[in-house]
N, C-alpha and C positions, 0 to 999 in steps of 0.2 A: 555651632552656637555655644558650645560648652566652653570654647577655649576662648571665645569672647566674655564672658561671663568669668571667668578667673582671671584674664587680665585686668577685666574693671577692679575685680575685688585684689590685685594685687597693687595695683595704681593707688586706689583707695589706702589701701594699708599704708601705704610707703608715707602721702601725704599728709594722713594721721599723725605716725610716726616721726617725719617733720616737723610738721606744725606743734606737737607736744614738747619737742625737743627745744623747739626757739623758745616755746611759752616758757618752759621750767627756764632756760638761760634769761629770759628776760625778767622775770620774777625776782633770780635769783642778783642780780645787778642791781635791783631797784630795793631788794632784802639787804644787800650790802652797803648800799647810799643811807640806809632809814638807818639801819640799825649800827652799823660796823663790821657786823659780823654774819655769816649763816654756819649751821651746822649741816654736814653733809655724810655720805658715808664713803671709802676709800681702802681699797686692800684690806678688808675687813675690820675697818677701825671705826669709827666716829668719832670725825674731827671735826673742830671749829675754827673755821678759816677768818682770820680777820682782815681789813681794808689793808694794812703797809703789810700785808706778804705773811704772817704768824701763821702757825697752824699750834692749837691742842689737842692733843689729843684725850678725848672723853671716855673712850670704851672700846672692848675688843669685840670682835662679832666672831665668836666660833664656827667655825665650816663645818657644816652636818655631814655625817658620810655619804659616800653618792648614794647608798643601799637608798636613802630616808630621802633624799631627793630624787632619786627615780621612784619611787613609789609615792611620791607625792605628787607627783607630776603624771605618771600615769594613773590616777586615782581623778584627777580632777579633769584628764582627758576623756576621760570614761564617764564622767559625772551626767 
């Protein structure tokens, strides 16, 4: 019974997973038709990507050491 019960919950996840995925692409298509542009973030950057291909780049995103992201990540598994 157990391992029926973590297959649903794994099936679930994936199609979550999925379906969040299209939404954000599709959004971001219809953000690009409205507006020209969207801002996204990429190799630690945020950049704004325009409709003929452009990218700017907006800002850097510093990488935190792992030490600060292992312990944030087990802090909030724990929570």
């Amino acid at each position: 019974m157990a391992s029926k019960r973590n297959s649903d919950s794994y099936l679930t996840k994936r199609h979550i997973k999925s379906a969040s995925r299209k939404g954000f692409e599709e959004a971001s298509k219809k953000a690009m038709e409205a507006a020209g542009s969207v801002v996204v973030v990429e190799d630690h950057k945020v950049v704004r990507k325009y409709q003929d291909g452009r990218t700017e780049e907006l800002a850097r995103i510093n990488k935190p050491p792992k030490a600060k992201v292992k312990a944030a990540v087990s802090k909030l598994a724990f929570s």
